[in-house]
C-alpha positions, -999 to 999 in steps of 0.1 A, spaced: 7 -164 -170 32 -180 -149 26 -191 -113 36 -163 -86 64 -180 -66 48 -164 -34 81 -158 -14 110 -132 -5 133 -121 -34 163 -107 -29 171 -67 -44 182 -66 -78 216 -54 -71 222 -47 -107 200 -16 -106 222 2 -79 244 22 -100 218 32 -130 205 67 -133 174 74 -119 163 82 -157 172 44 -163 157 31 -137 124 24 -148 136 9 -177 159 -15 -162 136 -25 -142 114 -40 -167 104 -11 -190 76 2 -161 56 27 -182 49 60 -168 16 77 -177 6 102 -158 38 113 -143 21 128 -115 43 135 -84 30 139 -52 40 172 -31 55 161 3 67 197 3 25 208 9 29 194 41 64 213 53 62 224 92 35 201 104 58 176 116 94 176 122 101 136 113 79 146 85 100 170 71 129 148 75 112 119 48 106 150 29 143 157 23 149 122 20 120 118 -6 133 147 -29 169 129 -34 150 109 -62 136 140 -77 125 122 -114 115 95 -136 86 83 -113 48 84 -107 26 87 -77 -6 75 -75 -16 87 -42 -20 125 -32 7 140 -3 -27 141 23 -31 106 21 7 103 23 6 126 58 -23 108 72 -3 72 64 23 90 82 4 101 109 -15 61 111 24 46 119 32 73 143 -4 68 164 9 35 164 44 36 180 48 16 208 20 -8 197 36 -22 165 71 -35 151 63 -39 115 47 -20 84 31 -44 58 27 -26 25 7 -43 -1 9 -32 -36 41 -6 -38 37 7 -75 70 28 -78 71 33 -39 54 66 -36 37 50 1 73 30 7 96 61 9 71 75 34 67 42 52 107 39 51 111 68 70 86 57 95 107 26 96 135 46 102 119 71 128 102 43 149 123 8 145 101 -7 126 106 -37 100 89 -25 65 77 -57 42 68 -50 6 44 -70 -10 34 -71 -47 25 -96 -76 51 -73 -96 86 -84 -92 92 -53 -113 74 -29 -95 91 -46 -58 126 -41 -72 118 -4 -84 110 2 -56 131 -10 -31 158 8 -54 141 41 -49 140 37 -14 178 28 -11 185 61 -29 162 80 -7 177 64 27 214 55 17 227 57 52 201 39 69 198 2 87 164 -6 72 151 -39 79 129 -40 44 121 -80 25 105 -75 -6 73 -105 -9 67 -116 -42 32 -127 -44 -4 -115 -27 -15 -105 7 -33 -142 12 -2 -160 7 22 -135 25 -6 -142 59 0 -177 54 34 -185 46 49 -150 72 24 -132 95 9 -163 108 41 -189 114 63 -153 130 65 -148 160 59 -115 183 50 -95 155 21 -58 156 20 -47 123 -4 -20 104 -10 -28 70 -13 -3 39 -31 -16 11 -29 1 -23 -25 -35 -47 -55 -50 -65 -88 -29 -66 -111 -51 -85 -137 -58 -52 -132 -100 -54 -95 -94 -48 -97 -69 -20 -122 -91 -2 -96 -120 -5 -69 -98 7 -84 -81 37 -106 -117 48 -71 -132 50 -60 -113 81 -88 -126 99 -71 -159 103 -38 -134 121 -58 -107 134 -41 -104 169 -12 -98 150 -21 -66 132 -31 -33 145 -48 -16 120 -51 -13 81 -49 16 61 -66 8 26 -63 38 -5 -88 42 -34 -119 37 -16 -134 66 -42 -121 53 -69 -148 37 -97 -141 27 -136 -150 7 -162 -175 -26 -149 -150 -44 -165 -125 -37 -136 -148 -38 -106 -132 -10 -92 -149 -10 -57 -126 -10 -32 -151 7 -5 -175 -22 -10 -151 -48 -6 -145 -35 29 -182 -29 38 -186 -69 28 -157 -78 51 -161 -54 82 -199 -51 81 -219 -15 68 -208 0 104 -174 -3 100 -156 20 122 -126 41 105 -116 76 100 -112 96 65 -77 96 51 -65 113 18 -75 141 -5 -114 142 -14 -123 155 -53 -151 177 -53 -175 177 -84 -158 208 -98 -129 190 -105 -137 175 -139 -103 157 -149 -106 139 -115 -143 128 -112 -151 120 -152 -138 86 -168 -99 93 -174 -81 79 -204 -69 53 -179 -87 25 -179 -119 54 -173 -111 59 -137 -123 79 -122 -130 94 -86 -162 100 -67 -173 133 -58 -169 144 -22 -154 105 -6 -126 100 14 -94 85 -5 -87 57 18 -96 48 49 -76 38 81 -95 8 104 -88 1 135 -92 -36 144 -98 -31 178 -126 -11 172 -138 -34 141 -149 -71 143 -148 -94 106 -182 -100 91 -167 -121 65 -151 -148 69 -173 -172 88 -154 -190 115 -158 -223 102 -147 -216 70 -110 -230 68 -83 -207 54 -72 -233 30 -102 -224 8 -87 -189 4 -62 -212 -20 -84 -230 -41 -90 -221 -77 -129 -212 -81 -148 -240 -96 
C-alpha cells in the first residue's frame, strides 16, 4: 500500500458536471451496499436551521449510502449549535459519502464556521466534497479536504494554526488501536478543541476487526468519562441490527447509545502520559 501523503488536496474538479448516478463511479468505483439513506425529513419542525440543511440535503436525492441514523445526525447538529460562539471550526474525521458533512456544511453555513474533512480515502474526500457542492451551490464554504489520519492532521494543522476552537466528529477507523491513536493525538492540542463527537460506540464484529470504539475511549478518557448519549439505540427486538450482518458481521449492541459527544472541559486524558513525546505517535510498532 502506498504511503498516505498526509496533506490538503484540492476538489476533483472533473466530477462537477457528472450525474449524481455517475458519481460514485467516477470517483473511484465507491461500492454501495446497503444503500441505506438516512431520513433528515424524521426530524422536520424541531429546528428551523435544521429544516433548512434538510432542503439542502434532499437536492442530492440518490446514488449514496448513509451509515449513521437522522438522530445521530440531529444531535451532531444540535453538538455545533451548543457550541456557537465558542468554536470557529468543525473537524470531521472519516466522511464516507458525506452523510455527517452535508449536516456539518450547513452548520458551517449557519454559524461561520470553517469545516475540514479528514479521511485516509482520497476517494471517499472528493465524493464527498462533491455532494456537498451540490447540496450548497450558492454558498461561501470555507471546506479543505485532509488526506491522511487524525494524528497527522493534529500535527501538521491544529497544532502549528493559530486562534482556532474546533469540535471534532469522528466516524473514520473503528478497529480500537486506531481510535486510541486518533483521539490520544488531541491531547497534545487540547485547548484548541471544544468537544468531540465520536459514532459507533455500539457497534461490535468479527475479532478480526476490533470493532470497539466505546473501549477505545474508556482507555483514553478514563472509565468516568463524562458525555451524553447521541444517536439511535437498537433494541434486542431488532434482529437485522443486533445479529452479525453480512458486512463484515457487524453488528449493534442492544440498548447503547450510537455515539457519544465529550466535553473536554468536563473530561481530563488518561492516556497519554505527559512525558510521552508525540513523535512516538509516528513511529512504526516494533
Amino acid at each position: 500500500m502506498a504511503a498516505l501523503p498526509h496533506c490538503f488536496i484540492a476538489p476533483n474538479d472533473d466530477l462537477r458536471d457528472l450525474s449524481d448516478d455517475q458519481l460514485a463511479g467516477a470517483a473511484g468505483n465507491i461500492e454501495i451496499l446497503s444503500g441505506f439513506k438516512a431520513k433528515l425529513g424524521s426530524h422536520q419542525g424541531a429546528n428551523s436551521i435544521f429544516d433548512q440543511i434538510i432542503e439542502h440535503a434532499r437536492r442530492f436525492p440518490a446514488h449514496y449510502e448513509d451509515q449513521c441514523t437522522a438522530k445521530y445526525y440531529f444531535d451532531l447538529f444540535n453538538c455545533i449549535r451548543d457550541g456557537y460562539g465558542e468554536i470557529n471550526r468543525i473537524v470531521e474525521v472519516g466522511v464516507f459519502m458525506g452523510g455527517a458533512s452535508v449536516v456539518l456544511a450547513g452548520c458551517a453555513k449557519a454559524f461561520s464556521l470553517e469545516l475540514d474533512l479528514v479521511d485516509t480515502s482520497a476517494r471517499y474526500l472528493q465524493f464527498t466534497y462533491e455532494r456537498v457542492r451540490r447540496c450548497y451551490p450558492d454558498a461561501d464554504l470555507k471546506i479543505r479536504l485532509f488526506h491522511g489520519d487524525l494524528p497527522h492532521y493534529v500535527r501538521d494543522v491544529l497544532s502549528v494554526e493559530d486562534k482556532v476552537r474546533a469540535t471534532v466528529q469522528h466516524d473514520g477507523a473503528h478497529d480500537f488501536n486506531q481510535v486510541v491513536l486518533d483521539l490520544a493525538s488531541l491531547y497534545y492540542v487540547q485547548e484548541k478543541v471544544r468537544s468531540i463527537a465520536i459514532q459507533d460506540t455500539h457497534l461490535r464484529g468479527y475479532p478480526m476487526n476490533f470493532n470497539f470504539v466505546d473501549a477505545a475511549v474508556y482507555a483514553v478518557f478514563g472509565y468516568n468519562v463524562n458525555f451524553h448519549a447521541i444517536g439511535g439505540h437498537a433494541t434486542e427486538y431488532e434482529n437485522l441490527l443486533v445479529n452479525p450482518n453480512q458486512y463484515n458481521g457487524n453488528y449493534f449492541l442492544p440498548d447503547t447509545a450510537e455515539g457519544m459527544h465529550i466535553p473536554l472541559a468536563l473530561n481530563t486524558f488518561a492516556y497519554p502520559h505527559p512525558l510521552i513525546p508525540f513523535e512516538m505517535f509516528f513511529q512504526d510498532p516494533a
